[in-house]
N, C-alpha and C positions, 0 to 999 in steps of 0.2 A: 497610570493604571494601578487603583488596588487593590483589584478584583477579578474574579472572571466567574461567569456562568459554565458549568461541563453540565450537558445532558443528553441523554439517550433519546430516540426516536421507536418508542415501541410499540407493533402492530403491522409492521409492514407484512405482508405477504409474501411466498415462496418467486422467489425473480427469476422471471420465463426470458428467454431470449425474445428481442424485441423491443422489450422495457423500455419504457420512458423515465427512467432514474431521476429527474430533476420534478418531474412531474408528480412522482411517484411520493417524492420526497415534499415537498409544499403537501400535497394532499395526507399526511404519513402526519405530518407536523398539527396540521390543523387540527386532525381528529384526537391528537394529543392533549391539546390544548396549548400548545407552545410553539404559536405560528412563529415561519422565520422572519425573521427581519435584514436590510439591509445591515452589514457591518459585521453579520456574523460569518462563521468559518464553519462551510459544513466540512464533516470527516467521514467519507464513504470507504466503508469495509471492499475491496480490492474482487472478494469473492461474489459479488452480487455484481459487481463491474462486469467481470469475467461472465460470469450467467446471463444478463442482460447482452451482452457481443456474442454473445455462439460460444466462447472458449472454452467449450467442454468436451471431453472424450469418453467413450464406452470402450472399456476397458477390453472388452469380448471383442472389439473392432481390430485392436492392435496384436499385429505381429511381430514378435519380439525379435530382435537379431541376433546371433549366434554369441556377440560378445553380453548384450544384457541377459542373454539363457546363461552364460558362463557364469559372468558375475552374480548374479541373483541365486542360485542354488546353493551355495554352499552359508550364503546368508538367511536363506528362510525369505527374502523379499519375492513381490509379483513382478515378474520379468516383464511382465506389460507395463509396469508403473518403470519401473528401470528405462523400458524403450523410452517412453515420453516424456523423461528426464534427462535420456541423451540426445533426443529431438530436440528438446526447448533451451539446448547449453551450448553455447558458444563453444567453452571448451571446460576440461574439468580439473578442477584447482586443486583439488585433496579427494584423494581416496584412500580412507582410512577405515578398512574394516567394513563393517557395512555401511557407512556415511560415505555420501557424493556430495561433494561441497564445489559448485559448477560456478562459471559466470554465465551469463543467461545473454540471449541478444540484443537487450534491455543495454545490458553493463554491470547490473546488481550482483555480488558474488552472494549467492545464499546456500540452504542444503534444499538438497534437490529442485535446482532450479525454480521454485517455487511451487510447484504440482503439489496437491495438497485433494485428499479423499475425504476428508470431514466435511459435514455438513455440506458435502455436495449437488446434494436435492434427490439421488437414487443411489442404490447399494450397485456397486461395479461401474465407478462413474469419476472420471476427477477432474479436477478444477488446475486449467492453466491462469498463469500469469494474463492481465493483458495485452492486445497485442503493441501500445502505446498509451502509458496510464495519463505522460500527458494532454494527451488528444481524446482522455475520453472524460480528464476534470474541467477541459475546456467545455466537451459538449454541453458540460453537467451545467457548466456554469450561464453559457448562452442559455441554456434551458429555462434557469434560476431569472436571466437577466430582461426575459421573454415575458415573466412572468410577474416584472416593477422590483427585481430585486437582484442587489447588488452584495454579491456573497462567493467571498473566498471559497474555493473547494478544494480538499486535499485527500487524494488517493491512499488508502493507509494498508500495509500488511503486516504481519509478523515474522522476523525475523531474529536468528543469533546476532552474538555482536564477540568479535575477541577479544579478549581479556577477563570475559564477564559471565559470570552460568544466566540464566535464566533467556527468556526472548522478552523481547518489548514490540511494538509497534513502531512502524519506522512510517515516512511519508516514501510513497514511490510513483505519486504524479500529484500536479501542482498547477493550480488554476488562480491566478489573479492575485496572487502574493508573491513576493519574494523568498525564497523558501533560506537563507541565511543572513543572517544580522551582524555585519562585523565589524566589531570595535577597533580595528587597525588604524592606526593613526592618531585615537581617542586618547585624551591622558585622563588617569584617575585622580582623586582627588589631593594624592599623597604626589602628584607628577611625574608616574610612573607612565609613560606611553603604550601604550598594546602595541604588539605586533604581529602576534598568531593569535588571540580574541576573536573566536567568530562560532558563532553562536548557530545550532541549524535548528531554526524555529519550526520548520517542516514538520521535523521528527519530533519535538516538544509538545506540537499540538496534535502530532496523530498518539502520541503516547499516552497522552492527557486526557483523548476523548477514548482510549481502551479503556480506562476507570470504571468507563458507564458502559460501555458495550458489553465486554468479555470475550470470552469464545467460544459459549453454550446458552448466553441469554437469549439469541436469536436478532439481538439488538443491532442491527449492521451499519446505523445513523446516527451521529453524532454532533449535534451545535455547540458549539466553545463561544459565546458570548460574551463580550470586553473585553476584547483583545485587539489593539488598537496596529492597524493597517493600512499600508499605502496601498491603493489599486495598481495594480501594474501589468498588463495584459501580453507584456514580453515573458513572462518569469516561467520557467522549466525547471523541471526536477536535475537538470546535468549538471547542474557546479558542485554538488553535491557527491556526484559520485568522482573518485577519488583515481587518478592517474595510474595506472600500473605501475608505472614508475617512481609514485611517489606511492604506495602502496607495502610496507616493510612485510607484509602477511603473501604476498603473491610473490 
């Protein structure tokens, strides 16, 4: 590989629950001009996932409980956004101030369980996690594969990372790749052997296809073109995430 294509998918329309996402996406492509083809990697933004399954809440819907009235006041935070953050958390990992840094029933440790009010499609409205992003890059993919085409899908959000300021784009569901590449056992060419080498392509290409997206283009679709992959229709997003036990940050 010496190359690769990154591009956006722009013109989709506002995603209703219902949505045929794969469908959505060939027809999104084509009016583009940049039909998809077998071999490439689509990169579906996590929040039109979520809109397409139902996973949204109205904020006027939610009663807050006594501990997220507590907590939220002295912070300035909406105690209804607090609730559906202690709804959507396993359990909560750091609370610092007004950060809730939770793990989710997913396993993802992020902040705020991933509940996120931008561009949620109405004012007092927000956007959960999915409820299985594996199972919903798979659907993308029979979708895709429904339709004479054979194309990796990777579920992508944005997330912090420790050690590091900024967020990037992370993969958090995985359809027909392998989502790590590990050099363990490999020797370089100096015969150095790897033994922790391990590469999480996942995250490499959902961060790769944020280049072209953003988080205010409106652009939610993403193709990474020549990027050379093995089909593999076992592959899930879990080796990925990280043992508590082996976890230095929990």
């Amino acid at each position: 590989m010496t190359g690769l294509q990154i591009f956006g998918l722009p013109g989709l329309a506002e995603v209703q629950a219902g949505d045929d996402l794969a469908a959505l996406s060939v027809e999104t492509a084509d009016a583009a001009g940049t039909p998809l083809q077998s071999g490439d990697v689509l990169v579906v933004t996590s929040k039109i996932v979520s809109k397409a399954e139902g996973r949204t809440v109205e904020l006027a819907d939610i009663v807050p409980s006594p501990f997220a009235l507590a907590w939220s006041e002295p912070w300035g935070k909406d105690p209804a956004v607090t609730e559906i953050v202690l709804r959507e958390a396993k359990r909560i990992v750091r609370q610092v101030g007004p950060i809730l840094i939770t793990e989710t029933h997913h396993g993802f440790v992020c902040a705020n369980s991933g509940v996120d009010q931008s561009s949620s499609g109405a004012k007092g409205r927000a956007v959960l996690l999915p409820l299985d992003s594996d199972a919903s890059a798979r659907s993308i993919r029979a979708g895709l594969a429904a339709a004479g085409l054979d194309i990796a899908v990777v579920v992508s959000d944005t997330f912090g990372r420790a050690w590091r300021e900024g967020q990037t784009d992370i993969a958090i569901g995985i359809a027909g790749i392998q989502p790590i590449l590990s050099y363990i056992g490999q020797v370089d060419p100096h015969g150095h052997e790897f033994h922790v080498q391990a590469l999480c392509i996942a995250d490499e290409l959902a961060g790769a296809a944020e280049l072209v997206k953003g988080n205010v283009s409106r652009i939610p679709l993403a193709v990474i073109r020549g990027h050379s992959w093995e089909p593999d229709d076992t592959a899930t997003i879990a080796p990925v995430l990280r043992d508590q036990s082996r976890d230095l940050f929990r």
